[in-house]
C-alpha positions as CSV (number, residue, x, y, z in Angstrom):
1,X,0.0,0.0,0.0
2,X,1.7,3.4,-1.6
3,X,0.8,6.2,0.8
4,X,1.0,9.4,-1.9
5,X,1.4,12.8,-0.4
6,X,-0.4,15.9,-2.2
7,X,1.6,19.2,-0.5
8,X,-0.6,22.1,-1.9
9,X,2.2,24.8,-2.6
10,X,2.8,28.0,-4.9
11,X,6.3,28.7,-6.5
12,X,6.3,32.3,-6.4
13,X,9.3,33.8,-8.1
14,X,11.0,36.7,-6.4
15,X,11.3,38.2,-10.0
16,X,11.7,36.8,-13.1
17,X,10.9,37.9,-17.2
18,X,8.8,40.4,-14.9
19,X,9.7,42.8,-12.6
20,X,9.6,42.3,-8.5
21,X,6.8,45.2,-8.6
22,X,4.4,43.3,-10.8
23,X,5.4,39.8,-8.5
24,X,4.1,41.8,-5.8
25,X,0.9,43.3,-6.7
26,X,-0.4,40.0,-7.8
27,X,1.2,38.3,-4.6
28,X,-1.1,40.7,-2.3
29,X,-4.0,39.5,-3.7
30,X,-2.8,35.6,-3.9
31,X,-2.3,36.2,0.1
32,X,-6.0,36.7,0.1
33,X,-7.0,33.4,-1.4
34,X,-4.9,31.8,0.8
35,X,-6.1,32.9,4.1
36,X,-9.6,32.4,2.8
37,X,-9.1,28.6,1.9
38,X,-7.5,28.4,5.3
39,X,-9.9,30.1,7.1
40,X,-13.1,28.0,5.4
41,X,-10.8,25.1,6.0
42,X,-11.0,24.3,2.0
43,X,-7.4,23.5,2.7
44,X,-5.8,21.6,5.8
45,X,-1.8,23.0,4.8
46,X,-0.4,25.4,2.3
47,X,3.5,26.0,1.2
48,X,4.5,29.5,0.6
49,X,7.2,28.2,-1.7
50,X,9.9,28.1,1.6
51,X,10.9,31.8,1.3
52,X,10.3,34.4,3.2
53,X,11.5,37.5,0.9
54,X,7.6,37.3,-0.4
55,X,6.5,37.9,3.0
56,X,9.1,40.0,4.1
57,X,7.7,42.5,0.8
58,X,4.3,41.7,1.7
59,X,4.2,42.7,5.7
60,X,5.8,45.7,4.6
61,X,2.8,47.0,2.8
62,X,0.1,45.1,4.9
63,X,1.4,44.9,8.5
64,X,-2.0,44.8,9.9
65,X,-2.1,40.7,8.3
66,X,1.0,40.0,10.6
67,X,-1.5,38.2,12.8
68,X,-3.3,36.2,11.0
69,X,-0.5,35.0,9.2
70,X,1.3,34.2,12.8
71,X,-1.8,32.6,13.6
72,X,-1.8,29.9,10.5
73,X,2.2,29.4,10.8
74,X,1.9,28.5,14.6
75,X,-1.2,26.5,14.1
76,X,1.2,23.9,11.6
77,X,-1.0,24.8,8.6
78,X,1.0,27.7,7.0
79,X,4.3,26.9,5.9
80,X,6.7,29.1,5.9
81,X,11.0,29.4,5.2
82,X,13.4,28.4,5.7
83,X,15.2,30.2,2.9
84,X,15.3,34.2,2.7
85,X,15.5,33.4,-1.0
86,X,14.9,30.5,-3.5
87,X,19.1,30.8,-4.3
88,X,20.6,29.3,-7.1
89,X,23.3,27.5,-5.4
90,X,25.9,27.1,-8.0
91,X,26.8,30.7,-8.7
92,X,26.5,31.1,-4.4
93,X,29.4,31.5,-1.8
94,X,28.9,28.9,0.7
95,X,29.0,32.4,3.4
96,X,26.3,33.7,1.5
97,X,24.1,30.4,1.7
98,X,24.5,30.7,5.5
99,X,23.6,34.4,5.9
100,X,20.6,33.5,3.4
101,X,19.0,30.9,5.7
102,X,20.0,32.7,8.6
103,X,18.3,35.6,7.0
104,X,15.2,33.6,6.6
105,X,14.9,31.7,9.8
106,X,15.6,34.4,12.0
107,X,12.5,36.0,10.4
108,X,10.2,32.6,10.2
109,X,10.7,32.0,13.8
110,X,9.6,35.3,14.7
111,X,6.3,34.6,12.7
112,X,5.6,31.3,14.0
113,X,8.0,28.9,13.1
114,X,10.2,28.1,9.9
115,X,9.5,24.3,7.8
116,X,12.6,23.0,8.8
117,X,12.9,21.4,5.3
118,X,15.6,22.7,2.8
119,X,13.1,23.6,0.4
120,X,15.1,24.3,-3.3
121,X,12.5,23.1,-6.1
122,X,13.8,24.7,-8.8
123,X,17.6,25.6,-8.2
124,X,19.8,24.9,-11.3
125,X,21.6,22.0,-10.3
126,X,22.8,21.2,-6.3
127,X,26.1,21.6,-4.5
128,X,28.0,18.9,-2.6
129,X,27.9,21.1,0.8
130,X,24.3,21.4,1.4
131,X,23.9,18.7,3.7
132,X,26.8,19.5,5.9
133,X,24.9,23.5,5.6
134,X,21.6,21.9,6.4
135,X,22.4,19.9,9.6
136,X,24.5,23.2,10.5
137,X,21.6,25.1,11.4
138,X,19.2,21.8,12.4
139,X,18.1,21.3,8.9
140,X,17.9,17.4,8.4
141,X,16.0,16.8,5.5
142,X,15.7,18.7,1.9
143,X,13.8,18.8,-1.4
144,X,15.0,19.5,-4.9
145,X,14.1,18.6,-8.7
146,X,17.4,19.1,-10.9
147,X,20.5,17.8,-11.2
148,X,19.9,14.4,-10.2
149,X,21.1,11.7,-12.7
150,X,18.9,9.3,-13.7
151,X,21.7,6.3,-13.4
152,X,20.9,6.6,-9.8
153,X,17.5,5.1,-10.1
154,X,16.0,6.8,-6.8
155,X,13.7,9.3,-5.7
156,X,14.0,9.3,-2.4
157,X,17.6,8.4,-0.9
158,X,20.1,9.8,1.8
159,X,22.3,12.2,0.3
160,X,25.5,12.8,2.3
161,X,28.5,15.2,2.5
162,X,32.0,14.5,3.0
163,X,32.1,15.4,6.6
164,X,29.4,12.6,7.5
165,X,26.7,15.3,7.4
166,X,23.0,13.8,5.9
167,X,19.8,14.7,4.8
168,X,17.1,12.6,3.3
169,X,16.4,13.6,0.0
170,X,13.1,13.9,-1.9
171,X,13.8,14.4,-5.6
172,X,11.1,15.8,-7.1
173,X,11.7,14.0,-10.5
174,X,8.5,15.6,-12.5
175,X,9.1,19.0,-11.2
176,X,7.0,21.0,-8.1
177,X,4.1,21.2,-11.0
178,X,3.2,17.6,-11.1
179,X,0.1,17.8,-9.0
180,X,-1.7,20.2,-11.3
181,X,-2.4,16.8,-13.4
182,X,-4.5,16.1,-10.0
183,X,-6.8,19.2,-10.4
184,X,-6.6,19.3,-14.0
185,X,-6.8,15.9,-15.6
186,X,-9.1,12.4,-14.5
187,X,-6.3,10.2,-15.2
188,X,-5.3,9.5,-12.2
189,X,-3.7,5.8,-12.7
190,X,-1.4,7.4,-15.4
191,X,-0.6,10.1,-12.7
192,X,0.1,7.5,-10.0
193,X,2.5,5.6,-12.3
194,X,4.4,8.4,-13.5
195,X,5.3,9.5,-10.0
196,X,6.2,6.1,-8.9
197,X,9.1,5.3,-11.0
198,X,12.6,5.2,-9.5
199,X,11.3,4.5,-6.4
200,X,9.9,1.6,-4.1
201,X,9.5,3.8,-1.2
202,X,5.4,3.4,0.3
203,X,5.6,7.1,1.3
204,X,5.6,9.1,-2.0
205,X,5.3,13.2,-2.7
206,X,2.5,15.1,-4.8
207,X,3.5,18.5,-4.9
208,X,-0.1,20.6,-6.4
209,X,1.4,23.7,-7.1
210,X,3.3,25.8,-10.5
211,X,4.9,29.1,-10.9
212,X,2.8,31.9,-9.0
213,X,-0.4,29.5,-9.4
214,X,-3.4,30.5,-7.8
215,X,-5.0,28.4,-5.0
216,X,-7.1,25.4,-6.1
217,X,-10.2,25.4,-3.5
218,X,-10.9,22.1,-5.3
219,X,-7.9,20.5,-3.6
220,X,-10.2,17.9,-1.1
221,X,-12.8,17.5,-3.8
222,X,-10.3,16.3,-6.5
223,X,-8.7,14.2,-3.4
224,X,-12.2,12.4,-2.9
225,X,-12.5,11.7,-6.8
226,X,-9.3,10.4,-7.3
227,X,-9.0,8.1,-4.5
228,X,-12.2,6.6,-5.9
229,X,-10.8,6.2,-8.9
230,X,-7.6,3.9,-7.6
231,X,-8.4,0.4,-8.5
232,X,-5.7,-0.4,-5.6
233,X,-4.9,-0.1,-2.4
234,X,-2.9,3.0,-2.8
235,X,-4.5,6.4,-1.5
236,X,-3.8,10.0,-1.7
237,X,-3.9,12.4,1.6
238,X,-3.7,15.9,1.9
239,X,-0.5,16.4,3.4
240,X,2.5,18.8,4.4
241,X,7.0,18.0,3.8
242,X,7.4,17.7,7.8
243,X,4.4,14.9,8.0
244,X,6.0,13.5,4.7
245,X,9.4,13.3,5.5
246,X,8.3,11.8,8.9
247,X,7.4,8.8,7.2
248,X,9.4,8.7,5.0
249,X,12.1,8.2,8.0
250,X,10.4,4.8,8.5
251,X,11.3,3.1,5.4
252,X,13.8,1.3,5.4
253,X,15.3,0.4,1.7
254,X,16.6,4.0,1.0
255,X,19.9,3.9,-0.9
256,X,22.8,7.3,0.3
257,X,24.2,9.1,-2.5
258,X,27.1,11.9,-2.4
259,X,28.3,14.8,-4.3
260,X,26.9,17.5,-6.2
261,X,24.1,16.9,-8.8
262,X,24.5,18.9,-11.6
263,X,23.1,16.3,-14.3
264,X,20.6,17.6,-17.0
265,X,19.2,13.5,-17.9
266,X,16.3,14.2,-16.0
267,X,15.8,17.8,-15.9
268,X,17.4,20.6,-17.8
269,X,20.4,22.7,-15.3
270,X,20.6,25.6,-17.6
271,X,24.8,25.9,-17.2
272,X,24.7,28.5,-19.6
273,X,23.4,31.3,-17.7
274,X,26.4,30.8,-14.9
275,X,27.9,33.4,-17.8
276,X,25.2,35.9,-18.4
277,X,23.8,38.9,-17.3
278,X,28.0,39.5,-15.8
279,X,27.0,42.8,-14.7
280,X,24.7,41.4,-11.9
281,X,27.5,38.6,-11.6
282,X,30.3,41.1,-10.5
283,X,28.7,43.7,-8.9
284,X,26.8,40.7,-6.5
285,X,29.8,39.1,-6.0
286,X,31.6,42.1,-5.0
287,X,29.2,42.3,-2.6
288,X,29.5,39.6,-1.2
289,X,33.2,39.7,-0.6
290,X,33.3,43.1,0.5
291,X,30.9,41.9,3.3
292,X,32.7,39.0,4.6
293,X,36.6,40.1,4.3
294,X,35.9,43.5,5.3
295,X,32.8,45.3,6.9
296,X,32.0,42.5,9.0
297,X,35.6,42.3,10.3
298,X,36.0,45.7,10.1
299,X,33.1,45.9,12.4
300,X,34.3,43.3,14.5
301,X,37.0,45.5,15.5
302,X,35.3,48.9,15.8
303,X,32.9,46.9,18.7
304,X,36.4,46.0,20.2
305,X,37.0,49.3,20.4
306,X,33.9,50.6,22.0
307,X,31.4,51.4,18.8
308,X,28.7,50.3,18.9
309,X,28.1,47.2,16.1
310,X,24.8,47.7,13.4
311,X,23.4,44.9,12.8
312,X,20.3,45.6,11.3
313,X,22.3,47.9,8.3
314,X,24.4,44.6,7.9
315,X,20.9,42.3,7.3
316,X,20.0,45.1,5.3
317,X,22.9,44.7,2.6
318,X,22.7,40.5,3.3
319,X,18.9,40.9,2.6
320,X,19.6,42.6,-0.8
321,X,22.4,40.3,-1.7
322,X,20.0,37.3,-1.1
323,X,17.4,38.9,-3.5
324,X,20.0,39.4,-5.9
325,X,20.9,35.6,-5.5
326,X,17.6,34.0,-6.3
327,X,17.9,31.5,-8.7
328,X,16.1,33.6,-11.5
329,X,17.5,36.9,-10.9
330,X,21.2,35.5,-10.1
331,X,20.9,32.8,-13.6
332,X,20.6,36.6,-15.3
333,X,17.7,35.1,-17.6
334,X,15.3,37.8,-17.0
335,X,14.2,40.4,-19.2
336,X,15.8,43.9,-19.2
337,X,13.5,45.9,-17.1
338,X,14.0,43.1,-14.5
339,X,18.0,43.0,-15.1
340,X,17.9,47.3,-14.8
341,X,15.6,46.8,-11.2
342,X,18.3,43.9,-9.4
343,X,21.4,45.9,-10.9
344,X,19.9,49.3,-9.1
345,X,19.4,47.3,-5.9
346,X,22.5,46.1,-6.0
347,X,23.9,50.0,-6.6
348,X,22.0,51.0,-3.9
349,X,23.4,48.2,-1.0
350,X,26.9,48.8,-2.4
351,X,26.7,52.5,-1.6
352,X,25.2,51.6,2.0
353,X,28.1,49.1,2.6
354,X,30.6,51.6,0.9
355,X,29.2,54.1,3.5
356,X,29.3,51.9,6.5
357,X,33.0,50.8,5.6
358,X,34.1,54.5,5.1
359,X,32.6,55.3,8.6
360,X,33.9,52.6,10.2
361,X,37.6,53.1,9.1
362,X,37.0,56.7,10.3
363,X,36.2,55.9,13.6
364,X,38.7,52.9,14.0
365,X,41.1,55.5,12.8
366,X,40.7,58.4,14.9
367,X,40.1,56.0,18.2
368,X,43.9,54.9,17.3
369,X,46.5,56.5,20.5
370,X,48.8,57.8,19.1
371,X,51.6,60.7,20.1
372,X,52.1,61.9,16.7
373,X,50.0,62.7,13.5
374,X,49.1,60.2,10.9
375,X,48.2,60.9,7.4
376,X,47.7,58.1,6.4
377,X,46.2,54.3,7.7
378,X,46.2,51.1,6.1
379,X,44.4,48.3,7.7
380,X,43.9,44.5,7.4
381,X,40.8,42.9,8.6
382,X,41.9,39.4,7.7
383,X,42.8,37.3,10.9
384,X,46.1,36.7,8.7
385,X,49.0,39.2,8.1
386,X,49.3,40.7,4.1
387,X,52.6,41.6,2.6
388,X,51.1,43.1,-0.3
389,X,51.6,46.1,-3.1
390,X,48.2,48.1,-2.3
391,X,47.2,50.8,-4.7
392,X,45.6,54.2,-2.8
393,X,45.3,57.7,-3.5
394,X,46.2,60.6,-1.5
395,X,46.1,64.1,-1.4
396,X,48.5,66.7,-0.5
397,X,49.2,70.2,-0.9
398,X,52.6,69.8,-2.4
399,X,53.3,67.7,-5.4
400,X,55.9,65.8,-4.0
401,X,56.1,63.9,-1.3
402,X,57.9,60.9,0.6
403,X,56.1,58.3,2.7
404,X,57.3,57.1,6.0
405,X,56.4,54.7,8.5
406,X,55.5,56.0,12.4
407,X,59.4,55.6,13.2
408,X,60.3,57.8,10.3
409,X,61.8,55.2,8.1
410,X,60.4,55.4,3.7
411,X,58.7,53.2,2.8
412,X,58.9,52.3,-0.7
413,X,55.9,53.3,-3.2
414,X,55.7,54.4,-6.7
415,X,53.4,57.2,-8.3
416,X,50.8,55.4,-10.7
417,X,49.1,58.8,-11.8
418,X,48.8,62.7,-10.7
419,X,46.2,65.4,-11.1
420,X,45.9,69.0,-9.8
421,X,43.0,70.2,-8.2
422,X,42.0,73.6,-7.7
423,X,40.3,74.0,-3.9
424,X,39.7,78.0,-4.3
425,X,36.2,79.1,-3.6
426,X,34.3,78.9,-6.7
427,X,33.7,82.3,-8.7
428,X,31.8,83.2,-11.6
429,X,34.7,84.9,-13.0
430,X,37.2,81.8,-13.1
431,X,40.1,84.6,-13.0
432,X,39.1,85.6,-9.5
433,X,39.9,82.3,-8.3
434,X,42.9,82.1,-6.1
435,X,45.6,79.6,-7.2
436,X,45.0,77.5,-4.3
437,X,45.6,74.3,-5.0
438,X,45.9,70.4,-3.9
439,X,47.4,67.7,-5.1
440,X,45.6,63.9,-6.0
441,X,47.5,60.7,-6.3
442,X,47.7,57.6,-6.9
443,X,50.1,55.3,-5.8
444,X,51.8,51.7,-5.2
445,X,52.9,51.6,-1.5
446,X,54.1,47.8,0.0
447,X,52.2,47.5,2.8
448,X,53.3,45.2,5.6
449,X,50.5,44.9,8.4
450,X,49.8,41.5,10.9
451,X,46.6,39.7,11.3
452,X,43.2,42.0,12.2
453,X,45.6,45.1,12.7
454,X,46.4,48.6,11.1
455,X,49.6,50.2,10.2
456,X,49.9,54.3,10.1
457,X,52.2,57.1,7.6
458,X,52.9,60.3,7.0
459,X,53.2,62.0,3.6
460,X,56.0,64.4,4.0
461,X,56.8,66.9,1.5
462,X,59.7,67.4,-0.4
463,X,60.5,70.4,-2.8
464,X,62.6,68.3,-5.4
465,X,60.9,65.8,-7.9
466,X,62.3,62.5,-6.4
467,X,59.0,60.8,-6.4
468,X,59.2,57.0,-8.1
469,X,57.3,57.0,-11.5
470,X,56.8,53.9,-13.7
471,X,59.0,54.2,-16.6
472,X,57.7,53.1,-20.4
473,X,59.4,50.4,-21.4
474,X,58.9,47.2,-23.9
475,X,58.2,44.6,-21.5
476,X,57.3,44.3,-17.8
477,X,58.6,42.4,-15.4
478,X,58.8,40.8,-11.6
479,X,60.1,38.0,-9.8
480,X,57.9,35.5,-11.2
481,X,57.0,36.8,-14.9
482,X,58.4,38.6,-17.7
483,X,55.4,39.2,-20.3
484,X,56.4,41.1,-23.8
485,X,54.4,42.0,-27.0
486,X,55.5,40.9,-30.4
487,X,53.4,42.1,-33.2
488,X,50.7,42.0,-31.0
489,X,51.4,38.4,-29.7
490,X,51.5,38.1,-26.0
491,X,54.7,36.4,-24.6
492,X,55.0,34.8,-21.8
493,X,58.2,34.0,-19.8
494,X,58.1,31.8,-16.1
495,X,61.0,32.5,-14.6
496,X,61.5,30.0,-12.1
497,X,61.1,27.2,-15.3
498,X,62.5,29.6,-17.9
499,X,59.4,28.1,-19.6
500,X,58.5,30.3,-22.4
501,X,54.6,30.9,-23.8
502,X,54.1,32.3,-26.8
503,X,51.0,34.1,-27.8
504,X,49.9,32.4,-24.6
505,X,46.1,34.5,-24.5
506,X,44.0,35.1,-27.0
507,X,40.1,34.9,-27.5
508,X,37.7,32.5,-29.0
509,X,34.4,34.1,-30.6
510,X,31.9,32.0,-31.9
511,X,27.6,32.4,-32.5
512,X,25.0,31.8,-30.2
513,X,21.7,30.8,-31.4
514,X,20.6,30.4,-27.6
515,X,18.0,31.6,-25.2
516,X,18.3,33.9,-22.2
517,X,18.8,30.3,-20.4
518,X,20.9,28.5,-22.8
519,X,24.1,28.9,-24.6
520,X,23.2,27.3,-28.0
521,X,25.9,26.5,-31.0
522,X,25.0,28.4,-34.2
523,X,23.6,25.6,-36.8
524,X,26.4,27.6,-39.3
525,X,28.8,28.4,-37.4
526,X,31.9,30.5,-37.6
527,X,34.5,30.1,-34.9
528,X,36.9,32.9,-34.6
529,X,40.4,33.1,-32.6
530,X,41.1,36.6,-31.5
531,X,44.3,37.9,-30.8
532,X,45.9,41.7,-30.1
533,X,48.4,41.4,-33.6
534,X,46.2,44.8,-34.8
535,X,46.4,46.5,-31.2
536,X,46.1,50.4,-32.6
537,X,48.0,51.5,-29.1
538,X,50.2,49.1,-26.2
539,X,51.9,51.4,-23.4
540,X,54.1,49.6,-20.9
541,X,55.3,50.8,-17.4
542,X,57.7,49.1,-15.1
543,X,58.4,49.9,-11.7
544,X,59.9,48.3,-8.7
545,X,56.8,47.8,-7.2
546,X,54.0,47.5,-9.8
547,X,54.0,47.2,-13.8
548,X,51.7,47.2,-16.3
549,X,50.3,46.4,-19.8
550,X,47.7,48.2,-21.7
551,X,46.7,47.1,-25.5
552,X,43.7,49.1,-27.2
553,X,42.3,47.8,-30.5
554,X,38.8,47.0,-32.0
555,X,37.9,43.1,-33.4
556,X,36.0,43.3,-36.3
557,X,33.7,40.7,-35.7
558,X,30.1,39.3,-37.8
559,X,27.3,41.9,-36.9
560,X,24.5,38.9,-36.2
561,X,24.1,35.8,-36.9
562,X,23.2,35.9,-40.8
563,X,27.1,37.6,-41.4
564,X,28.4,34.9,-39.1
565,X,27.0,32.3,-41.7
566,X,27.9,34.5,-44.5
567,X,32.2,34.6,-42.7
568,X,31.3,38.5,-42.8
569,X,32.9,41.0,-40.5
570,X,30.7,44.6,-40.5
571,X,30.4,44.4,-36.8
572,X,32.4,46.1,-34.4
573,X,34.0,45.2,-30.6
574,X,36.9,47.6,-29.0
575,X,38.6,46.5,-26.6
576,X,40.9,47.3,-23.9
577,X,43.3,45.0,-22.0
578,X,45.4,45.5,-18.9
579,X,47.9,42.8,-17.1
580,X,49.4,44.0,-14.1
581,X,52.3,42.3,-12.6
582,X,52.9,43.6,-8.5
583,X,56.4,42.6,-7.5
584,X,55.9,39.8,-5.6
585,X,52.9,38.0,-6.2
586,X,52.4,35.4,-8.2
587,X,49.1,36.3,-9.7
588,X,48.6,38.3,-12.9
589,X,46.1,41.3,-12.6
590,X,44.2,40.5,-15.5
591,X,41.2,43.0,-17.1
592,X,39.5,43.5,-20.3
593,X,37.0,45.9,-21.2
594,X,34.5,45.5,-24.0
595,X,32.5,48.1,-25.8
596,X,30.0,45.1,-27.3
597,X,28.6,46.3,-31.0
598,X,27.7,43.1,-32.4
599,X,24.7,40.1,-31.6
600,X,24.0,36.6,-30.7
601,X,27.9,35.5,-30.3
602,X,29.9,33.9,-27.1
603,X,33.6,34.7,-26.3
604,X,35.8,32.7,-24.6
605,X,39.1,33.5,-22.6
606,X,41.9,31.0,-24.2
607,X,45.4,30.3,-22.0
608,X,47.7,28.5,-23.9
609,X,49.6,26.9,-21.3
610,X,50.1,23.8,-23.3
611,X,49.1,21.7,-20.3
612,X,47.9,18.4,-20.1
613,X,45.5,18.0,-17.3
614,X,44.0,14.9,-16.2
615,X,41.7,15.9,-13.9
616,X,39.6,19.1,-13.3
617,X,39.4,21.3,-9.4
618,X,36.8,23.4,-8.1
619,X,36.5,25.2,-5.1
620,X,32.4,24.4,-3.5
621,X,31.0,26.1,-0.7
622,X,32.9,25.1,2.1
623,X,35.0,22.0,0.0
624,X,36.5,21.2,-3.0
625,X,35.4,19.1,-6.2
626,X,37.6,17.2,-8.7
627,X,36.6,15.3,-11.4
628,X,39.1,13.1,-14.1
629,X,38.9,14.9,-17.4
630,X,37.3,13.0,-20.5
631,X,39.3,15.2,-23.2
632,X,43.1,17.2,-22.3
633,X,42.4,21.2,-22.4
């Protein structure tokens, strides 16, 4: 006897191809429906989709439903969390996962009561570290639809991390919709039979619910006609995930699984829109790190020092990085109105966090004791020391200047760029101004400072021009690298294996015939390798400290897709690259800047490194990942 589970549920995107606005007008009225079928008992449970950013939007604007929406979640019949946001957890840090259920928790249990269920129906594809994040905040059981491969032959299993964490797993093979063929269909065998593969569990899930679908008040009666139709012994209840998963701890045949679950043979992942929409991509992710590797510790230490911590401008910037990290509006395959309305909010918390770091630093700095002035501070919030080459800009009345440490000693920096700045009072008549003016610049200063502490300078003038400059030159250099320009060709040189690449970065351009999901291979295509050979300007500077490249040119690339199948070139792409070499670090600053002219193509960064590899690494979460490689790259 199969004991199926119907979980009546909505999956309300935050904001998708429309905008958060329109999500929330028609969610105020949804919120209606559903305290009415509660109320007249039409329904026994209801899932608000396991977030609570929809709530959070909707109390705003109706607090006086705060009660009655209390009284369902406390009463077990309105479920609630315990996500903040439905995230996409491939393109997620694992510190931003944690804040994102914290987020969400902290505000379900002060409405009731979260479902302590890790709720993800429609995340692209699932990472290896969710169990071990589950248990970590007394999350033992989870729900998800893609990624799982089919070769596993399960729907229900123990999915465990490398840490011995676990979870019992429902996969929700036919997707959180599959229900709707309850209220809208009368085959009900076929139903029954479709849900039931993979499995031999006697405890099976029917979520009744689709994207921002409205409540079906013809849940119980559709229930009564459907167990009447079941020529078996099988039955369907009204149910909720706690009640299911419940039993579901009582069978005994479940198989474990590990690892991540990024396979499209039952459900499609969508890996292509990891790479779109990067404006959302880079601005969210600097975020993100400026959060954790500097406001937070930053504010760590100001508390230490007797200011006062604020937390609730900290959830403020988390809460807008967890909207940002929904699965639709982080996969970037939204519309444009959508894309302009997450990249504002996203403006808007940087300039908050911007603010709160800038006033913080302040305060640290002026709270230092200290018998003699400092012009300058430099601080490391990182419970490790930094021997680094920092870039900073200063101002000073004189031009020139020397830099010293608090016993007097130089310190060594170089002078990236100057400007003059006129601080007169402003006249209409720009000959009245007085020639009062300051100096702005940037520079390269190493910077020595030890773990969560601050080192101070002093910019002392000097009335000869002795300042370090980077000097043009025709290749730059530092301990590690020597990279040079012939005709264009970028040449690399490792020092420590006099290993020589040449023309060791180029791009590759090809079409895309894809949607705003989907990278898709144009059916005629025309693969193009980009290179800098017709760079119209290079400028190289070396210094002791820092050096750098800068190539300008414009690709001349097919327009749209009909000149890519045509191998014609009308369209248009300038470019701007910059490597940066710092003295001793073995990274290479790498940026390039695209004025994009032409359609429905995909470029690719190319290293040729000439390497081998065998097996492929990734960072996850709070792990790592490897897999052996199929093909050498």
């Amino acid at each position: 006897m199969t004991k199926i589970h119907a979980i009546a549920h909505t999956h309300w995107d935050f904001e998708w191809y429309f905008t958060r606005q329109e999500a929330r007008v028609q969610f105020a009225f949804h919120m209606d429906d559903v305290f009415a079928a509660l109320t007249d008992n039409q329904l026994d449970y209801y899932l608000l989709d396991g977030q609570l950013s929809i709530i959070d939007d909707y109390l705003t604007a109706f607090p006086e439903k705060e009660s009655v929406l209390r009284q369902f979640v406390t009463a077990g019949r309105l479920f609630i969390g315990p996500w903040y946001t439905q995230i996409d957890e491939m393109v997620t840090s694992g510190e931003s996962i944690v804040r994102n259920l914290k987020l969400g928790m902290r505000l379900g249990d002060a409405l009731g009561g979260v479902m302590k269920v890790g709720y993800l129906p429609d995340s692209f594809g699932q990472g290896q570290d969710m169990p071990k994040i589950y248990n970590g905040v007394g999350i033992n059981s989870t729900v998800f639809w893609r990624g799982f491969p089919s070769d596993n032959d399960a729907r229900y299993f123990y999915w465990d991390s490398n840490d011995g964490s676990q979870v019992i797993a429902a996969n929700i093979k036919n997707g959180y919709y599959a229900g709707v063929d309850l209220i809208e269909k009368d085959d009900v065998p076929a139903l029954l039979t479709r849900i039931a593969t993979h499995t031999t569990a006697t405890n099976q899930v029917l979520p009744v619910g689709g994207d921002q679908r409205a409540i079906d008040f013809n849940l119980k009666t559709r229930l009564n006609q459907a167990n009447d139709a079941i020529d078996t012994n099988d039955s369907i209840i009204e149910s909720n995930y706690p009640a299911f998963f419940d039993a579901l701890a009582q069978e005994t045949n479940l198989p474990a699984f590990s690892g991540e679950f990024i396979d499209p043979s039952d459900s499609k992942i969508h890996r292509g829109i990891y790479s779109s929409r990067y404006d959302l991509k880079q601005l969210y992710d600097q975020l993100e790190r400026e959060m954790t590797y500097q406001i937070e510790p930053l504010m760590a230490l100001a508390a230490h020092q007797g200011i006062e911590s604020k937390q609730g401008l900290i959830d403020e910037i988390w809460q807008t990085i967890a909207r940002g990290q929904a699965h639709d509006s982080s996969g970037g395959c939204n519309s444009d109105k959508t894309n302009q309305d997450i990249y504002q909010r996203g403006v808007t918390a940087h300039q908050l966090a911007y603010s709160l770091k800038d006033y913080l630093l302040r305060k640290l700095s002026i709270s230092i004791n200290n018998d003699q002035p400092i012009d300058l501070f430099a601080w490391n919030p990182l419970p490790m020391a930094i021997n680094e080459v920092r870039e900073l800009t200063v101002s000073t009345k004189t031009a020139h200047f020397n830099v010293c440490d608090l016993t007097g000693q130089l310190v060594a920096f170089e002078v990236l760029s100057q400007e003059q700045e006129n601080a007169a009072t402003l006249r209409r008549n720009p000959a009245e101004m007085t020639d009062d003016y300051y100096y702005v610049t940037k520079i390269a200063l190493q910077t020595k400072i030890g773990a969560t502490d601050w080192c101070g300078y002093q910019l002392q003038p000097t009335s000869t021009a002795t300042m370090p400059v980077l000097k043009t030159t025709d290749t730059i250099d530092n301990r590690f690298y020597a990279i040079s320009a012939t005709d264009g060709q970028l040449e690399l040189l490792v020092k420590a294996t006099n290993q020589r690449y040449d023309n060791f970065l180029t791009l590759e351009d090809g079409g895309d015939e894809g949607d705003t999901y989907d990278f898709s291979p144009a059916f005629t295509d025309w693969l193009l390798t980009l290179d800098f050979t017709q760079a119209d300007h290079s400028h190289f500077e070396q210094g002791q400290l820092i050096s750098r490249l800068r190539l300008n040119g414009t690709w001349q690339l097919p327009a749209n897709l009909a000149e890519r199948q045509q191998q014609l070139r009308s369209g248009q792409v300038a470019y701007q690259l910059e490597l940066v070499l710092k003295q001793d670090s073995e990274s290479i600053g790498f940026n390039l800047t695209l004025d994009n002219q032409v359609l429905d193509h995909r470029m690719r960064l190319v290293l040729h490194t000439g390497i081998q590899a065998t097996d492929s690494f990734a960072d996850t979460p709070f792990g790592r990942f490897s897999v052996p490689l199929k093909i050498h790259i």
